[in-house]
C-alpha positions as CSV (number, residue, x, y, z in Angstrom):
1,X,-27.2,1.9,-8.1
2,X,-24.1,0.3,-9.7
3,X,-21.8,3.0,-10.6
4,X,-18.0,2.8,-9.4
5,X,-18.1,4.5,-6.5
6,X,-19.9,1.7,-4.5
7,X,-17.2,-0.8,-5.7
8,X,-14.1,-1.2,-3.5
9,X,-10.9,-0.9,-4.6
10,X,-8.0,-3.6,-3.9
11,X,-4.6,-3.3,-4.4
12,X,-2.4,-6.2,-4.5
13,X,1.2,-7.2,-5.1
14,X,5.2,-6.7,-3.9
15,X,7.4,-4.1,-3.5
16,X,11.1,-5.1,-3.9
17,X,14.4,-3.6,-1.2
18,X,17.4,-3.9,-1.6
19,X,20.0,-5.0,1.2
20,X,21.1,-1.3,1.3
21,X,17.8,0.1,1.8
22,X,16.2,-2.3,4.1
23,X,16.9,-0.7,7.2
24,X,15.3,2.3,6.4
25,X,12.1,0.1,4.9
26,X,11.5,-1.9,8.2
27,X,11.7,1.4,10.5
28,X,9.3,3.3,8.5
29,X,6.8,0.4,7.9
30,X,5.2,0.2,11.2
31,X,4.2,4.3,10.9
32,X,3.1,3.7,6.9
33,X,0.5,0.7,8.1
34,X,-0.9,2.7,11.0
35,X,-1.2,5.7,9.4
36,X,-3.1,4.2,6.3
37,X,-5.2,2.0,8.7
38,X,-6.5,5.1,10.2
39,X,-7.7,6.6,7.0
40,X,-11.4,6.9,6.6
41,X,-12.2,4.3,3.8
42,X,-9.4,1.7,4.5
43,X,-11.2,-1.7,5.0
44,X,-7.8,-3.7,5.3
45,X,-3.5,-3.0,4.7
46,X,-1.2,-5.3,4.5
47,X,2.5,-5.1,4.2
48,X,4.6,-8.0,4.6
49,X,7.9,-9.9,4.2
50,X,7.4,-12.4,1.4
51,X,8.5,-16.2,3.3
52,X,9.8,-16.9,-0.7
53,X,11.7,-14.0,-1.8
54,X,14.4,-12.0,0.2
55,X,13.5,-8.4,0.1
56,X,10.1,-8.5,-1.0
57,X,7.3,-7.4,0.7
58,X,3.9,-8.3,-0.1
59,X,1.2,-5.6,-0.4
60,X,-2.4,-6.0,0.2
61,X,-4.9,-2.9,0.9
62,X,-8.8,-2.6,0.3
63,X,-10.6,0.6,0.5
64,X,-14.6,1.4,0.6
65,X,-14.5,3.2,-2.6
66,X,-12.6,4.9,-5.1
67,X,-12.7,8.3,-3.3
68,X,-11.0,6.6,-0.3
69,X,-8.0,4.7,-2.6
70,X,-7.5,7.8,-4.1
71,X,-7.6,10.0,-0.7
72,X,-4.5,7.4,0.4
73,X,-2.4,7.9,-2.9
74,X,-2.7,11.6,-2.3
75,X,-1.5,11.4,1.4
76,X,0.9,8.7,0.9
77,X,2.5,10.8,-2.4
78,X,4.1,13.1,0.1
79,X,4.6,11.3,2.9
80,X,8.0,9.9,4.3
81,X,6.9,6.5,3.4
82,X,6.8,8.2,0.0
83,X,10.7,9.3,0.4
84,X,11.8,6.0,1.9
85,X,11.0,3.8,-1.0
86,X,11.4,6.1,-4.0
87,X,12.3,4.4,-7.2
88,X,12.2,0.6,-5.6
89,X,10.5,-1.9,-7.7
90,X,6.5,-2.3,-7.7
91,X,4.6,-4.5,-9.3
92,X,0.5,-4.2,-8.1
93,X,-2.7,-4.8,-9.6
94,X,-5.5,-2.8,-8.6
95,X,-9.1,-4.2,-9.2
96,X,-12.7,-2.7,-8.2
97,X,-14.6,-5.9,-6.2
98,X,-18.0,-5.3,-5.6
């Protein structure tokens, strides 16, 4: 069977902090990536300073299956992650690997 929900799902990219806000980003981080890494599905998350760009943080996650990356949106939609880094610049690309 090759219908979508046998594909993973990866999500790559940055997120972008300002000075201002960065305090708050790095003492919430730790919680967000053990949190999602405990979620049934996740097969990898990643979130990381960028070594080229001050204040950007590199984002990497896989999940099993669509259900999965969806399940995490949902939690993470409401979640004080969520709150933390309202409105800061994202730029991901999400792609279904096999």
């Amino acid at each position: 069977m090759t219908n979508g929900t046998h594909k993973k799902i990866r999500l790559s990219g940055h997120m972008d902090v300002p000075p201002d806000r960065m305090d708050a980003v790095l003492s919430a981080v730790i919680d967000h990536i053990n949190l999602t890494r405990a979620e049934e599905g996740c097969l990898s998350f990643e979130v990381t300073p960028c070594p080229d760009v001050q204040g950007r943080f590199l984002v990497a996650e896989t999940f099993k299956n669509r259900a999965a990356f969806d399940h995490h949106q949902t939690r993470t939609s409401t979640s004080p992650w969520a709150k933390i880094t309202t409105g800061l610049p994202r730029d991901y690309k999400i792609t279904e690997v096999s």
